[in-house]
Structures are given as C-alpha cells and as structure tokens.
C-alpha positions in Angstrom: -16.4 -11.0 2.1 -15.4 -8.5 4.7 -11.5 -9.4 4.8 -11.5 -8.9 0.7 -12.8 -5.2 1.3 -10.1 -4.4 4.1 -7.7 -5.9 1.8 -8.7 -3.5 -1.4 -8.6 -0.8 1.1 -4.5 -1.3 1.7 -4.2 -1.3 -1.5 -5.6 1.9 -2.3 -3.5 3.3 1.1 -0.3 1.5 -0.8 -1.6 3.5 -4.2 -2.0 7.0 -2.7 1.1 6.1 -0.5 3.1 5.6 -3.4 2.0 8.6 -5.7 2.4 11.1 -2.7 6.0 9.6 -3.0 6.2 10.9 -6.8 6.0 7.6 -8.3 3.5 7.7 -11.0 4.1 4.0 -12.0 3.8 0.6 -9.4 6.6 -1.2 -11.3 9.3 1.7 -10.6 8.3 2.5 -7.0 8.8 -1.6 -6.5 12.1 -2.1 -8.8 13.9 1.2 -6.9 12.8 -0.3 -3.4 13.8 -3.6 -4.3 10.6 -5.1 -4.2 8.8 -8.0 -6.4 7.3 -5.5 -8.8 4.3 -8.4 -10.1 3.7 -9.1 -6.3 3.7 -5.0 -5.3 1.1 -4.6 -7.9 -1.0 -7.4 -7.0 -0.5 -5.5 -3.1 -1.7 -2.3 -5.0 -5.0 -4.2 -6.8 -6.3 -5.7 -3.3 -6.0 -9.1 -5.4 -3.0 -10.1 -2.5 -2.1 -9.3 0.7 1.1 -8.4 2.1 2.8 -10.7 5.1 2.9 -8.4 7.9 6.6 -8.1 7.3 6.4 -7.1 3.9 3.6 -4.2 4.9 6.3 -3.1 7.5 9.2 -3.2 4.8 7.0 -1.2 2.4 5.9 1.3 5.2 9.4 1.9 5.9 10.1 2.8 2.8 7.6 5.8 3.3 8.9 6.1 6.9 5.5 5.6 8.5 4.5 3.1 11.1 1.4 0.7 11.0 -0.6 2.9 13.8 0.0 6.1 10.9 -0.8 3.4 8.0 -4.1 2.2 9.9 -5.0 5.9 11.7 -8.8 7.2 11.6 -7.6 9.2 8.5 -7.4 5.6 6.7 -11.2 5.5 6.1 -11.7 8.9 5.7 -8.9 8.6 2.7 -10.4 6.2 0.9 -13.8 8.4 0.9 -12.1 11.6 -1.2 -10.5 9.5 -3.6 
C-alpha cells in the first residue's frame, strides 16, 4: 500500500532526525524528551504512525516545522541513506 511506504519514510526522517541530534539509541532520545519510548520506536520502524500532534511534539523537539520535515529534501534524503 502507498500510505505504508509514506509512513516507513517518516520514520527513516524521525531516524536520521534523531542521530543528527547525537542520539545513537531510540529509547534515550524518547525517555530524555519524555516520550513513550516502545511507541517512539514503533514511529522510527514505519510499523505506527504518529497523531499529527505527536509528529509536531517530536519536531519541536528538533525545532523544525512540518513544511522543513516534509521539504523536497525529504525524498531526496531517504535516496543517500
């Protein structure tokens, strides 16, 4: 299904997101950011996909906005890695 390849995709964004933030493991980015740590690494598999709220509460964390999150660099992104 197309919506279960868009919904991999944010999780590999969430991924690189998180290791550009230093954090080499899911669980610790998600227990110092006070989020579910089993649900944030379900986001991070593409096996669940965040509410709209929660996707805002975890791109605030990185202090970028959905427009950046979703930006033509989104595709290209998952191409290199």
């Amino acid at each position: 299904m197309e919506a279960e390849k868009e919904i991999k995709k944010i999780g590999i964004r969430l991924k690189n997101l998180r290791k550009e933030a230093g954090y080499s493991n899911p669980d610790k980015f998600a227990y110092e950011n006070n989020l579910n740590r089993s649900q944030y690494g379900k986001y991070e598999a593409g096996t669940s996909n965040p509410t709209i709220k929660t996707l805002i509460t975890i791109l605030n964390i990185h202090n970028i906005s959905l427009s950046q999150f979703f930006d033509s660099t989104f595709e290209e992104e998952l191409m290199t890695k």
